[in-house]
N, C-alpha and C positions, 0 to 999 in steps of 0.2 A: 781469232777463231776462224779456221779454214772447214767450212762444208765443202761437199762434194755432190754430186749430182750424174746420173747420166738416164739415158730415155731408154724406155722400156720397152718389151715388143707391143706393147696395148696402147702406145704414144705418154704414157705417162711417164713424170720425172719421178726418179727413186734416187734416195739417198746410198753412197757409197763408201767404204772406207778405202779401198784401196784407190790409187790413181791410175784412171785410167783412159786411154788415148779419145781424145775430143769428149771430155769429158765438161761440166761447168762447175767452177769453184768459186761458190762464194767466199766471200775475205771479208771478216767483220771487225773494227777494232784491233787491224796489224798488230800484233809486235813484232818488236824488230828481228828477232832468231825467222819469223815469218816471212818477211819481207827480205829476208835475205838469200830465205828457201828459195822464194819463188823467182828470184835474179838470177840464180843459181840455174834451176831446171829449167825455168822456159826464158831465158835471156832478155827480159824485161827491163827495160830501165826503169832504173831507181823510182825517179823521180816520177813514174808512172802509177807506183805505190803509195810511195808517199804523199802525193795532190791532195787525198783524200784528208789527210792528218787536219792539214789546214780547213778551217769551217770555212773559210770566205773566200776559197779559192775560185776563179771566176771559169764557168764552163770554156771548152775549148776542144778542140779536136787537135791532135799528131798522129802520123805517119800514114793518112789515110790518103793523100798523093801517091804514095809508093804501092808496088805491086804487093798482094798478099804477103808474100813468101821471103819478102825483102826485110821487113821491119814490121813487129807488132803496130797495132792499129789502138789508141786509146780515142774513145768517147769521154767525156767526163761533163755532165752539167748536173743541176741542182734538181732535189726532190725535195717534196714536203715531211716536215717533222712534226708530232705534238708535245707542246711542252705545257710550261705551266709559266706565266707569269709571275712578278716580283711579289706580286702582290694577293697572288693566287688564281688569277681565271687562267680559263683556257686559253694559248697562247698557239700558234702556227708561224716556224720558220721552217728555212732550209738551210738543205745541207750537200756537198758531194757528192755524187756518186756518178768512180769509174767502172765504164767495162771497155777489158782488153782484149781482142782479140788475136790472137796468136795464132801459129798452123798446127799447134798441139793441143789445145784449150781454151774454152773462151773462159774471161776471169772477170768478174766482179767485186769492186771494192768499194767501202765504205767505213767511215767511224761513227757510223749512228746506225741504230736498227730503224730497217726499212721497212715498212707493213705490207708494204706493195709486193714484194719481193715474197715472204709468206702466200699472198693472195697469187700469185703467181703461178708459186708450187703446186698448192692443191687443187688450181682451178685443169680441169681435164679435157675443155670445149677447143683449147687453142692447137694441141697436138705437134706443137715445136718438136724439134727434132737437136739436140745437142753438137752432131753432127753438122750441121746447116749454121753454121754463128754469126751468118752474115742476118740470114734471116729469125736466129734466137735472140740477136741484138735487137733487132727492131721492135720483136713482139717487146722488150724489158722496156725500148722506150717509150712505145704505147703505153703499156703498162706505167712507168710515171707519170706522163702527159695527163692518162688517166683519173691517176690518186689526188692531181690536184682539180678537176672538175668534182668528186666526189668531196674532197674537204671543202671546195666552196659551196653545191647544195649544202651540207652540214651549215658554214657559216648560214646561207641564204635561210631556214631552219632555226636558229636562235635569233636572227634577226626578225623572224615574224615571230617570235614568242617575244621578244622584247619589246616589238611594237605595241602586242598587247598589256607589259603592265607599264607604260607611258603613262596610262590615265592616274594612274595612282604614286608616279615614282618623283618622291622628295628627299632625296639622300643622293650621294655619288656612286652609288652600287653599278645602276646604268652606266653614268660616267666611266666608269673606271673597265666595263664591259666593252661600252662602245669604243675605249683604247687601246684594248688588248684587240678587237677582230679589225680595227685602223692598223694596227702594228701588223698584223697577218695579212692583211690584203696589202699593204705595203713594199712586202717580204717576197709575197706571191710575185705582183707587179714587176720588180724589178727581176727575179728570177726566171720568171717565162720570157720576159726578154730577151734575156741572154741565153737560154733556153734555143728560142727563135731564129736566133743567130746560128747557134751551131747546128739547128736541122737546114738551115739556108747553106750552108756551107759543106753538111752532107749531100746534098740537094746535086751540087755542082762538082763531085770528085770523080774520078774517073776511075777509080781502079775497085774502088764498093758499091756498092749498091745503087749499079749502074742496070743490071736487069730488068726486064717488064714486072716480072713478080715482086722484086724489091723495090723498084718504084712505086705501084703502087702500094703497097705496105708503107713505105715511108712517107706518100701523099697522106694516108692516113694518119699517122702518126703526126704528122704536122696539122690537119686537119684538126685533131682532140686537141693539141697545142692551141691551136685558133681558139677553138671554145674555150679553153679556160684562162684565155685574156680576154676574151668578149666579157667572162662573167666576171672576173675580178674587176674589169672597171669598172661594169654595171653595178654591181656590189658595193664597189668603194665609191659611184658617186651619190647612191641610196644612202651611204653609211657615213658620206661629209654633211645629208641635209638632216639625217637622223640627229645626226651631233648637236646642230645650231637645234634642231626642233627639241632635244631629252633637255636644252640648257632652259628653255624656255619653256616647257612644260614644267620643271623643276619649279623655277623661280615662280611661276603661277600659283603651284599649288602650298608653295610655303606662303603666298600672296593670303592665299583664301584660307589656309592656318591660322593665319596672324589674323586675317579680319574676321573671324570666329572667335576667337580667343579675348580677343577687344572686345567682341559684343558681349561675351559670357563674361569681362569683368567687370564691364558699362553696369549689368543686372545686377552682378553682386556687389555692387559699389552700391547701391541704392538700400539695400539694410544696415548697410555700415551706417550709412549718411542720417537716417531716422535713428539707428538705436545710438548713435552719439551724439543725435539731437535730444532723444529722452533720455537722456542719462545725465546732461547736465543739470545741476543744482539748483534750480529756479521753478517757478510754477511756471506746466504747459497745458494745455486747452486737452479737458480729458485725463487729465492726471488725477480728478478723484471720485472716476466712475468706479462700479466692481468691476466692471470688463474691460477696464483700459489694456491691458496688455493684448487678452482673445482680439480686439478693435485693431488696434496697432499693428500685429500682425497680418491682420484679413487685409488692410487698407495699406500696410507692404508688397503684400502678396498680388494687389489688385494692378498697384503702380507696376511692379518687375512682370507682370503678364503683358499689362498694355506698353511696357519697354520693348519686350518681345516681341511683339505683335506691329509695333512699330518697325523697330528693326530687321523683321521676314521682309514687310511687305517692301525694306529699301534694300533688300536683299544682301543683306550683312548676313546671312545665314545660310 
């Protein structure tokens, strides 16, 4: 699926159908009659398209040594995705995502939908200019840099609501929680790395975003980068002590299950033990009152209270 895009006289991005000159086309889920279009009209290498096909393709920059006008320019590193675990919870990886820049269009590709990229569109404050693709690039990689600061407050967010039902959590539900946002800070970590790498590498090229203005744009951009590996490790070394602590709150409170359950069968072990004492076939003391039974039960009742009453104060209960 190829959108289109170009800026409007109010700074805003509108959708286009026709194509047209320095315009920005998003590229979602290529196929190949696609990817062949676009080799076609803007002399794109292949293999610029297709990077994105691959999930685990590792970020990287080409052609950004060379002058504008000589060879398209790809970007390509990793954004955050939501998915869903094997198992069902919410799950966060990454994925792809190139932009090209060319002297006829700037292009962006991906095989996964990008939210960011939506959030992008309709946001009006930024006033990018379609025209400018040195500088429409940079605002898209703020913009991802971005989307993963917001998925970890999110993470930081569940992690304080799970803190709160700790006190009561005896199942693997947490477990199986705190694996899935292990698996996503993970995911993160290793991806803003390489991330990191290739704004370092932008950092030092001579022929882009070598200007004052793009500079600092790009300081920024590496800037939100910085925070959102400050927070994934703060995160995930909160979420390695949460782990040992959910394993151990766990096994606690099936502790004080069990020593509950012991106490409540200690008590009703105690009328079994009388009425299959008065049940056997022999004379017992009180066997030929009228009230032997009303008795038996009161002087039941009187032992499983002060069982009770024993067992609070040793705090079996």
């Amino acid at each position: 699926m190829i959108e289109r895009f170009y800026t409007a006289t109010d700074g805003t991005l509108r959708p286009t159908t026709t194509l047209q000159k320095n315009c920005w086309l998003h590229v979602e889920a290529p196929t190949p009659a696609e990817i062949e279009s676009l080799v076609d009209h803007f002399a794109v290498p292949r293999d610029y398209l297709t990077a994105v096909l691959d999930d685990r393709e590792n970020p990287r920059a080409e052609g950004i040594e060379q002058a504008t006008d000589e060879k398209p320019a790809l970007i390509l590193l990793h954004f955050p995705h939501e998915t869903i675990s094997p198992l069902g919870y919410r799950e966060l990886t990454t994925y792809p995502f190139a932009i090209i820049l060319t002297p006829q269009a700037l292009i962006t590709v991906t095989n996964r939908p990008a939210l960011f990229v939506q959030d992008f569109i309709v946001r009006k404050e930024h006033h990018v200019n379609t025209n400018e693709h040195e500088n429409f690039a940079l605002h898209l990689l703020w913009y991802i840099c971005h989307s993963y600061v917001s998925y970890l407050e999110q993470i930081g967010s569940e992690m304080a609501h799970l803190e709160k039902s700790l006190s009561v959590a005896s199942g693997n539900n947490e477990l199986y929680q705190l694996t899935a946002m292990q698996k996503s800070l993970i995911q993160f970590q290793i991806a803003l790395k390489r991330n990191q790498h290739l704004l370092n590498e932008l950092q030092t090229t001579e022929f882009y975003f070598e200007s004052d203005p793009f500079s600092a744009l790009l300081q920024d951009v590496m800037i939100e980068s910085d925070q959102a590996q400050t927070m994934t490790f703060r995160q995930k070394s909160i979420l390695d002590e949460y782990n040992n602590m959910v394993s151990s709150v766990v096994s606690n409170n099936l502790n004080i299950i069990m020593k509950v359950l012991t106490s409540i069968t200690i008590i009703l072990t105690i009328p079994t033990i009388i009425g299959g004492i008065y049940g056997m076939n022999v004379r017992l003391p009180g066997a030929a009152l009228a009230h032997a039974f009303s008795l038996i039960m009161l002087i039941t009742l009187i032992i499983c209270w002060l069982s009770g009453y024993w067992l609070r104060k040793r705090n079996f209960f």
